[in-house]
N, CA, C and O atoms as CSV, one atom per row, in Angstrom:
chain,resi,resn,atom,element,x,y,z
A,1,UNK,N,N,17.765,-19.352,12.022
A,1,UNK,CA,C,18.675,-19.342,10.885
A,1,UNK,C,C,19.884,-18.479,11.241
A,1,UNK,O,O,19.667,-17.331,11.628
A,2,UNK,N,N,21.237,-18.962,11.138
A,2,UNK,CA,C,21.911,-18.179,11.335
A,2,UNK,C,C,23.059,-17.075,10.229
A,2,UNK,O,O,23.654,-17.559,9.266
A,3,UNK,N,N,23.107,-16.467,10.391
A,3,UNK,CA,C,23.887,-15.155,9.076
A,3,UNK,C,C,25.329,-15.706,8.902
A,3,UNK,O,O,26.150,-15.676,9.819
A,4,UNK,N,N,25.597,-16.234,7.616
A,4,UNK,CA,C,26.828,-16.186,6.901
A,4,UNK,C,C,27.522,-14.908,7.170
A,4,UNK,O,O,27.034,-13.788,7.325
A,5,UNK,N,N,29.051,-15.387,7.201
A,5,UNK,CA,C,29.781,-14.435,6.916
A,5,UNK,C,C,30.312,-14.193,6.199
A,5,UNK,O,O,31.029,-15.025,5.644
A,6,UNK,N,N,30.257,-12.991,5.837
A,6,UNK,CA,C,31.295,-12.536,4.227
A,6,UNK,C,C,32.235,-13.215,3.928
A,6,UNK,O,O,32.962,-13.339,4.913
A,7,UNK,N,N,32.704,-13.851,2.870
A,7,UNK,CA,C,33.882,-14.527,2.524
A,7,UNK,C,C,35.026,-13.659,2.298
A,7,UNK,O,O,35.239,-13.199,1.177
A,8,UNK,N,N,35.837,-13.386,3.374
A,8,UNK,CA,C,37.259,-12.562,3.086
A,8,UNK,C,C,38.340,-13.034,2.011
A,8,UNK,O,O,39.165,-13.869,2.384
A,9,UNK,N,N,38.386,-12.606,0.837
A,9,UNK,CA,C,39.749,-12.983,0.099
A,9,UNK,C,C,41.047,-13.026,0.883
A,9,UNK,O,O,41.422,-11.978,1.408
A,10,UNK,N,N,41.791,-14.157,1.021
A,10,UNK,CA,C,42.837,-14.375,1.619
A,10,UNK,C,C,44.488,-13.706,0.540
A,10,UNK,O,O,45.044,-14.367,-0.338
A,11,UNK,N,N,44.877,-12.353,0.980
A,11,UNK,CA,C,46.136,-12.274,0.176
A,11,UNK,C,C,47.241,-13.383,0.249
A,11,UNK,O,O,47.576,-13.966,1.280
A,12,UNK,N,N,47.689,-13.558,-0.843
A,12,UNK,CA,C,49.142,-14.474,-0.797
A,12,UNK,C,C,50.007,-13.535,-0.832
A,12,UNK,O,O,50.030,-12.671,-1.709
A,13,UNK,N,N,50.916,-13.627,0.259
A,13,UNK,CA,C,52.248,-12.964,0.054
A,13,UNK,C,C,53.212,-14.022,-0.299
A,13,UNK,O,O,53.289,-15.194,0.069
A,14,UNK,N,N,54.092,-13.151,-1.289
A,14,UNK,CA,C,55.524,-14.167,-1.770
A,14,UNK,C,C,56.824,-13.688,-1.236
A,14,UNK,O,O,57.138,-12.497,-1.225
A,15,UNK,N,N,57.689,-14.809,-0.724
A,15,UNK,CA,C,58.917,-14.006,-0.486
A,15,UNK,C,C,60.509,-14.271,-1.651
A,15,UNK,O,O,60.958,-15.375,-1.962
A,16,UNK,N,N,60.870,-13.397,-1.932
A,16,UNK,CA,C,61.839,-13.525,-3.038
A,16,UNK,C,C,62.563,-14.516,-2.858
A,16,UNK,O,O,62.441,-14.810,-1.669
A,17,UNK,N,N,63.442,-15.396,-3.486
A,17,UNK,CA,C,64.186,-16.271,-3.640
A,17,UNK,C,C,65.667,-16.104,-2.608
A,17,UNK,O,O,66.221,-16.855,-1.805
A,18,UNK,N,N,65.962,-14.596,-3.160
A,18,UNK,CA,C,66.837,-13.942,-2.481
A,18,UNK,C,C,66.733,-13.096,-1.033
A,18,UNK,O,O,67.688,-12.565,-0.466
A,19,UNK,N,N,65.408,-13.100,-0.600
A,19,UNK,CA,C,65.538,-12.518,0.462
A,19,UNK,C,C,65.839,-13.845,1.757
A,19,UNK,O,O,65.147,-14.855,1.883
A,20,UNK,N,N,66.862,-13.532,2.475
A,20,UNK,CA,C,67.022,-14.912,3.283
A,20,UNK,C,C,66.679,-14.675,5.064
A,20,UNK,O,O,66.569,-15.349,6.088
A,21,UNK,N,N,66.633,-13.751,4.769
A,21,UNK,CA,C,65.851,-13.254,6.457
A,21,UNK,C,C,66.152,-11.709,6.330
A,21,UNK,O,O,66.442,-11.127,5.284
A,22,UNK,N,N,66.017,-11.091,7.724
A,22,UNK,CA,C,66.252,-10.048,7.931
A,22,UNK,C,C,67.505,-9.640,8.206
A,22,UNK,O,O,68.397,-10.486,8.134
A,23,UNK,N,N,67.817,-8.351,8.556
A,23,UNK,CA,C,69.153,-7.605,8.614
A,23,UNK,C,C,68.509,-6.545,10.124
A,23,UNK,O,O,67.336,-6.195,10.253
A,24,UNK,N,N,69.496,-6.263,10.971
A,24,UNK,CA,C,69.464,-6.043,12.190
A,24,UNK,C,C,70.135,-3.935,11.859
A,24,UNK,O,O,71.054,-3.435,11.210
A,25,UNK,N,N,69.006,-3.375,12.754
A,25,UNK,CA,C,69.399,-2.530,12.086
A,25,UNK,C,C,69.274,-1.250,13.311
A,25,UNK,O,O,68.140,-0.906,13.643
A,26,UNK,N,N,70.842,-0.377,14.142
A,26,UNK,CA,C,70.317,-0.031,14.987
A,26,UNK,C,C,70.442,1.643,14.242
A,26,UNK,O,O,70.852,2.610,14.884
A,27,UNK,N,N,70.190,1.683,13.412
A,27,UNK,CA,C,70.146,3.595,13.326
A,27,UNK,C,C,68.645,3.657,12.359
A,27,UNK,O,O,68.199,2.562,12.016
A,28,UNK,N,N,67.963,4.775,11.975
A,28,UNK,CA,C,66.903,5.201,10.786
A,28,UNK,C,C,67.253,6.000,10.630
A,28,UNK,O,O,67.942,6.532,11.501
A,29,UNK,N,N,67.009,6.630,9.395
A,29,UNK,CA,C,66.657,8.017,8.588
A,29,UNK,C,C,65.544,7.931,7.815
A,29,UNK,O,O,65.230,7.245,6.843
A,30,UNK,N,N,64.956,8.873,8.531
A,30,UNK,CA,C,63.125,9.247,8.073
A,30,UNK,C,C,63.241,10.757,7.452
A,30,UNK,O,O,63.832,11.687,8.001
A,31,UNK,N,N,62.537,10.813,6.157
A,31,UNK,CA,C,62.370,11.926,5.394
A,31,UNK,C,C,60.925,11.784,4.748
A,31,UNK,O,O,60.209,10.783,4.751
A,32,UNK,N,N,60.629,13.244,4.099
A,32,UNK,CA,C,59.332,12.994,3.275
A,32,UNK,C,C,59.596,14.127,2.509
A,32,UNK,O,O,60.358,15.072,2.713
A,33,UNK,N,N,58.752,13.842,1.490
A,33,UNK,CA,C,57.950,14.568,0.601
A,33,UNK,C,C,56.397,14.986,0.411
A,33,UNK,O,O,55.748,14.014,0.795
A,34,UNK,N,N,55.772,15.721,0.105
A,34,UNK,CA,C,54.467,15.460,-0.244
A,34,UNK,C,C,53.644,14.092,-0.454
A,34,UNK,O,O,52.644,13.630,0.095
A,35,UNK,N,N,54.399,13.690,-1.372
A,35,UNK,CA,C,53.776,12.452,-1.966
A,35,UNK,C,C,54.017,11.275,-1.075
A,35,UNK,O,O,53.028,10.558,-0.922
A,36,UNK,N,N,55.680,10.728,-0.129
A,36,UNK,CA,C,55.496,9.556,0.020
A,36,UNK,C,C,56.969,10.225,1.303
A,36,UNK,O,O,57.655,11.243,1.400
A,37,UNK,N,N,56.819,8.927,2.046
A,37,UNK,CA,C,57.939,8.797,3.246
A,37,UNK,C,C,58.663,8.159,3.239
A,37,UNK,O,O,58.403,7.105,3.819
A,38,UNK,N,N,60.010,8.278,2.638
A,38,UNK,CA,C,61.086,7.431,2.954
A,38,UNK,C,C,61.949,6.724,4.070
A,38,UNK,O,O,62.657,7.612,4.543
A,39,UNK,N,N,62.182,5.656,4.637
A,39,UNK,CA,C,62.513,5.028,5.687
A,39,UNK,C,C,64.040,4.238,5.204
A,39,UNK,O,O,64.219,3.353,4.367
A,40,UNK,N,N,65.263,5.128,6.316
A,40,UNK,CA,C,66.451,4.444,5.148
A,40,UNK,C,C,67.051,3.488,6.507
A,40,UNK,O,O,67.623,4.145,7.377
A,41,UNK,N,N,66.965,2.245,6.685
A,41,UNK,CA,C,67.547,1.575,7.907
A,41,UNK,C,C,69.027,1.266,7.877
A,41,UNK,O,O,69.496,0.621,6.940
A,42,UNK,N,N,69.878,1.763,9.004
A,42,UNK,CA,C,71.472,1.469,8.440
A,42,UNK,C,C,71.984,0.664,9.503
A,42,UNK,O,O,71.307,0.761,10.526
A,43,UNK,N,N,73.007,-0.129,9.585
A,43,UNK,CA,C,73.968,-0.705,10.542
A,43,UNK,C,C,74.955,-0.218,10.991
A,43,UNK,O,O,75.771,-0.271,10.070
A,44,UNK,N,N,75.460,0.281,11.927
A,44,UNK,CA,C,76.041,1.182,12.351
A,44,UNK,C,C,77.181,0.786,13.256
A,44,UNK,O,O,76.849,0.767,14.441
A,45,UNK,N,N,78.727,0.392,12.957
A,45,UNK,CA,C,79.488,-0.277,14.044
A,45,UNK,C,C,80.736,0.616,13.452
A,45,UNK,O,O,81.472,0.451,12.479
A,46,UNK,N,N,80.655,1.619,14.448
A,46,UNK,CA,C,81.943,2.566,14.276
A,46,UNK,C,C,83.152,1.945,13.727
A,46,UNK,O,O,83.440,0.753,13.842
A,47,UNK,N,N,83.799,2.788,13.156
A,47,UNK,CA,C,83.408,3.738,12.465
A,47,UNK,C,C,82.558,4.460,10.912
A,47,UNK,O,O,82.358,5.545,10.365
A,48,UNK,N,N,82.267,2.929,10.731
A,48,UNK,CA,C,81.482,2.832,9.563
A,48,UNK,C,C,80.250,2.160,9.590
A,48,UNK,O,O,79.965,1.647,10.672
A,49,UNK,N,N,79.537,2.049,8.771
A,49,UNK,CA,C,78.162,1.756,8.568
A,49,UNK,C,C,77.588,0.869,7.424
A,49,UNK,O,O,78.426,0.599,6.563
A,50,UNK,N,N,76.328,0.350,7.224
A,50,UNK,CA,C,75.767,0.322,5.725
A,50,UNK,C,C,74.265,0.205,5.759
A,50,UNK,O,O,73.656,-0.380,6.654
A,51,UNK,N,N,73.828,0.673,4.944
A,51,UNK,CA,C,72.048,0.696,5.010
A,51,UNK,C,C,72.381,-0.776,4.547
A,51,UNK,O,O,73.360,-1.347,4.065
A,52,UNK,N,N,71.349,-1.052,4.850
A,52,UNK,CA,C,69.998,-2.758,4.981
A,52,UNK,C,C,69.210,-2.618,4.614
A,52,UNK,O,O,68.918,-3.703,4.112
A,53,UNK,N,N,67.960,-1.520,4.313
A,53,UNK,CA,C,67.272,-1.279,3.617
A,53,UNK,C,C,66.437,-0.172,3.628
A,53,UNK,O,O,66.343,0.455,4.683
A,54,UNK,N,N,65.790,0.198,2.617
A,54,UNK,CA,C,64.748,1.386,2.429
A,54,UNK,C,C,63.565,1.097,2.434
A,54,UNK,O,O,63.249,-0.021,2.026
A,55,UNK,N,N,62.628,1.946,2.861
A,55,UNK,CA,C,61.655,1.985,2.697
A,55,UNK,C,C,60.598,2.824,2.215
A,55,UNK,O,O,60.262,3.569,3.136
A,56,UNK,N,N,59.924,3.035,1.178
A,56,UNK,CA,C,58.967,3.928,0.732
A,56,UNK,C,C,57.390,3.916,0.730
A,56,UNK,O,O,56.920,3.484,-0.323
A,57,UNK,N,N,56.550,4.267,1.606
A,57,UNK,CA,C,55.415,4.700,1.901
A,57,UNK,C,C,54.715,5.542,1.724
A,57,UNK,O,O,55.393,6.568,1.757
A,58,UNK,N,N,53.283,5.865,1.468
A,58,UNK,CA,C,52.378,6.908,1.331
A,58,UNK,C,C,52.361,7.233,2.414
A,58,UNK,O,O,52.570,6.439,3.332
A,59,UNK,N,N,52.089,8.584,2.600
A,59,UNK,CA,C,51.600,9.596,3.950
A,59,UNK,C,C,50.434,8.634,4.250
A,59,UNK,O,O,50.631,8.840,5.448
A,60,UNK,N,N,49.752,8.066,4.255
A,60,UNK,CA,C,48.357,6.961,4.341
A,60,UNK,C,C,49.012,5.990,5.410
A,60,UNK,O,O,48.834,6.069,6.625
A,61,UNK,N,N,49.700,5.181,4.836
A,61,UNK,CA,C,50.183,4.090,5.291
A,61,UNK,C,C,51.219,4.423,6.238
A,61,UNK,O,O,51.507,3.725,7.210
A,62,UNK,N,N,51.972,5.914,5.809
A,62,UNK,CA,C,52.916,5.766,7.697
A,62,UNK,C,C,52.107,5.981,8.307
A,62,UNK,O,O,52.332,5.442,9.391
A,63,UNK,N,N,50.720,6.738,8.335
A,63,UNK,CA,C,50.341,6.579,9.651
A,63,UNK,C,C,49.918,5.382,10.223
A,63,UNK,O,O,49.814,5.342,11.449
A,64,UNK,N,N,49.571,4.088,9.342
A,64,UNK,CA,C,49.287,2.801,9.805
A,64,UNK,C,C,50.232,2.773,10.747
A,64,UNK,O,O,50.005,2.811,11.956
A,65,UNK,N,N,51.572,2.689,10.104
A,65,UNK,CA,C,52.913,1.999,10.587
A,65,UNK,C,C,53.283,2.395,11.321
A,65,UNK,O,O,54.236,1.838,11.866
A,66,UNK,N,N,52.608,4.017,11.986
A,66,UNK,CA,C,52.771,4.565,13.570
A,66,UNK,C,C,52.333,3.948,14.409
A,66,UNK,O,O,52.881,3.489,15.411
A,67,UNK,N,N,50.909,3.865,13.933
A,67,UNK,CA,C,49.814,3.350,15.311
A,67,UNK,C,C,50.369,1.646,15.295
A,67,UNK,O,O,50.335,1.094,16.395
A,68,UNK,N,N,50.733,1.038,14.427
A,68,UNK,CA,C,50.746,-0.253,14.679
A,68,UNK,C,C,52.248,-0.465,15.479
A,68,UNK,O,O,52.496,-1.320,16.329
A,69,UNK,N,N,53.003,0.392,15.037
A,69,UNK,CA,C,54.359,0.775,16.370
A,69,UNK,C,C,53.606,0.891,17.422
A,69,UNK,O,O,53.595,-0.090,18.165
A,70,UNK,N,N,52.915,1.870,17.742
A,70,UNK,CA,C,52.759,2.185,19.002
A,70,UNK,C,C,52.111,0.911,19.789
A,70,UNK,O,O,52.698,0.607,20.827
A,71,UNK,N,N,51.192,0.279,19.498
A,71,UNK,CA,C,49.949,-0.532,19.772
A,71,UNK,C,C,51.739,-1.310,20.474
A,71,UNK,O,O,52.333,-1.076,21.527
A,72,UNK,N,N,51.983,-1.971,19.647
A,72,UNK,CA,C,52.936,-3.188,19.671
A,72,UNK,C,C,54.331,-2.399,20.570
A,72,UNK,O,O,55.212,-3.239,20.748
A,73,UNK,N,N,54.620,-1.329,21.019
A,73,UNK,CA,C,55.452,-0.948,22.196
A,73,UNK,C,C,54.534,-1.276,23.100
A,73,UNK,O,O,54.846,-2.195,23.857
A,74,UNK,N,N,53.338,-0.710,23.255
A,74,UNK,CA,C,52.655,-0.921,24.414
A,74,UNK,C,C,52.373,-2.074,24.992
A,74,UNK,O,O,52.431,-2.223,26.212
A,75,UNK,N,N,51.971,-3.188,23.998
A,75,UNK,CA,C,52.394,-4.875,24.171
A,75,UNK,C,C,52.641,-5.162,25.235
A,75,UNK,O,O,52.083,-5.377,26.311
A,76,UNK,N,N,54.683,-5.118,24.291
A,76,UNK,CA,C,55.851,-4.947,24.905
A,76,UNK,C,C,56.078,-4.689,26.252
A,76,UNK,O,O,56.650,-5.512,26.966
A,77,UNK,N,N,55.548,-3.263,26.796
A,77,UNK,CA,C,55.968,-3.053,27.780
A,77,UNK,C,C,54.876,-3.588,28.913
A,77,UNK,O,O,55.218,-3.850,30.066
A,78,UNK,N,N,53.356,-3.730,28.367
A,78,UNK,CA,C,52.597,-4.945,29.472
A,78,UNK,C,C,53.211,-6.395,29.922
A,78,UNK,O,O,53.012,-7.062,30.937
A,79,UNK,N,N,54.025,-6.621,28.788
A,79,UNK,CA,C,54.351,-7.606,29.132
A,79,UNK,C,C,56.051,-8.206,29.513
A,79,UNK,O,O,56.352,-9.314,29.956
A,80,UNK,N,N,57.009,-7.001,29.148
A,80,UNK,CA,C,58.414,-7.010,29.864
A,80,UNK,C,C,58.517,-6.397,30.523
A,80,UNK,O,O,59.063,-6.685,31.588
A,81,UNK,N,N,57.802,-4.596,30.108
A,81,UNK,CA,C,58.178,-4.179,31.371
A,81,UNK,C,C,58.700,-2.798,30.587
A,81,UNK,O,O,58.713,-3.027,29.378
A,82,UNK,N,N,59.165,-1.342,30.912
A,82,UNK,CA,C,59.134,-0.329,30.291
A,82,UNK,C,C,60.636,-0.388,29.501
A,82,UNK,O,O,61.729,-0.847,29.835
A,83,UNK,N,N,60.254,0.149,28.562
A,83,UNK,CA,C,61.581,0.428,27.192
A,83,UNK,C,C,62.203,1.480,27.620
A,83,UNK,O,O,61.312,2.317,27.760
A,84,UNK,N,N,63.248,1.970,27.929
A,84,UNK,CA,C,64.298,3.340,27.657
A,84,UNK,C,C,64.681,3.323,25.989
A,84,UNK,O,O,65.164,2.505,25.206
A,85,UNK,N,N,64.401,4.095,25.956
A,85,UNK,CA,C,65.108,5.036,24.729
A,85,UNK,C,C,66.258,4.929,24.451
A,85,UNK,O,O,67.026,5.159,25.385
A,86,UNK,N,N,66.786,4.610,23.321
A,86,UNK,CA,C,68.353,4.487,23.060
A,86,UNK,C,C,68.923,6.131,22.968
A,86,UNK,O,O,68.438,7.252,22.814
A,87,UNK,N,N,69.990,5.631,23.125
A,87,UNK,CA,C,71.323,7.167,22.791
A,87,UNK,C,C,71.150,7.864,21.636
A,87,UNK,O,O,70.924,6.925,20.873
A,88,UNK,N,N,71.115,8.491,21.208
A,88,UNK,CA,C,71.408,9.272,20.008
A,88,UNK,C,C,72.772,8.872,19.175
A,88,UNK,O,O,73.907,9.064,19.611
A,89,UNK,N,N,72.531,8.412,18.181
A,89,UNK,CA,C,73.925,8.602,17.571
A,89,UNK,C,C,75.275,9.845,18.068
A,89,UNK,O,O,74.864,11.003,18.149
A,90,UNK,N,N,76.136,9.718,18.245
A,90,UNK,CA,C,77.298,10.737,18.369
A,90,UNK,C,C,77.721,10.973,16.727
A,90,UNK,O,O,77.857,10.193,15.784
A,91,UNK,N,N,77.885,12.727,16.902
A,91,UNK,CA,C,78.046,13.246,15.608
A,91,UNK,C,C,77.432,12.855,14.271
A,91,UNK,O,O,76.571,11.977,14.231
A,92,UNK,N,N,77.725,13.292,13.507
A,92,UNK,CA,C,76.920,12.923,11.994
A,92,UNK,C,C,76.819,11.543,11.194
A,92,UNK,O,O,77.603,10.827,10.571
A,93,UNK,N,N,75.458,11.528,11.523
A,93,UNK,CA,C,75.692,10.592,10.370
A,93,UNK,C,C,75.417,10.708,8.873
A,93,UNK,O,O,74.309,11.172,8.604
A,94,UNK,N,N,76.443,10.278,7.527
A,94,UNK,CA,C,75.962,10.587,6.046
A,94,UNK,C,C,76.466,9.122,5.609
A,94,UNK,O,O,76.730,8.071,6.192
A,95,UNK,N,N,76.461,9.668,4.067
A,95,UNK,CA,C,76.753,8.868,3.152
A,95,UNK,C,C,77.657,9.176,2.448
A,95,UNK,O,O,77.898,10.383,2.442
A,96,UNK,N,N,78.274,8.552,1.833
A,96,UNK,CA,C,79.732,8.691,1.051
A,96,UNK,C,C,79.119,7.594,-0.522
A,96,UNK,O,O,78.471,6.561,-0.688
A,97,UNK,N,N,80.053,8.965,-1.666
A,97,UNK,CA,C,79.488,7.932,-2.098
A,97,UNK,C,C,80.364,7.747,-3.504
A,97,UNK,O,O,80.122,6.810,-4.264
């Protein structure tokens, strides 16, 4: 006789009407609080800029979103070949507002 397997509920994800793909994004700003981690992604083509989007997370879940970075660089580099590190932004970056 062989053992059934648990029936996994399948989530549905929906995507908004308005979201029409992604936005390309070469700078971050990472902050926290106690409670949750903010992730602010901006576009950056001197001399000006614009965030693309935010992101807000539990201390729980960035650490998912570390290890599942990391896992998926490592991929990457089995299979292209090693990443360099980008530049640092030159001078400050803010917001105006």
């Amino acid at each position: 006789m062989t053992e059934q397997q648990p029936v996994v509920p399948q989530n549905k994800i929906q995507v908004r009407d308005n979201f029409v793909g992604g936005e390309y994004a070469n700078a971050m700003q990472a902050s926290h609080s106690k409670e949750d981690f903010l992730l602010t992604f901006m576009n950056i083509v001197a001399p000006t800029g614009r965030v693309v989007g935010k992101i807000i997370v539990s201390p729980g879940h960035m650490k998912r979103i570390v290890a599942a970075l990391e896992e998926n660089v490592k991929r990457y580099e089995a299979q292209f070949g090693k990443i360099e590190a980008a530049e640092s932004p030159k001078g400050e970056i803010g917001f105006q507002g």
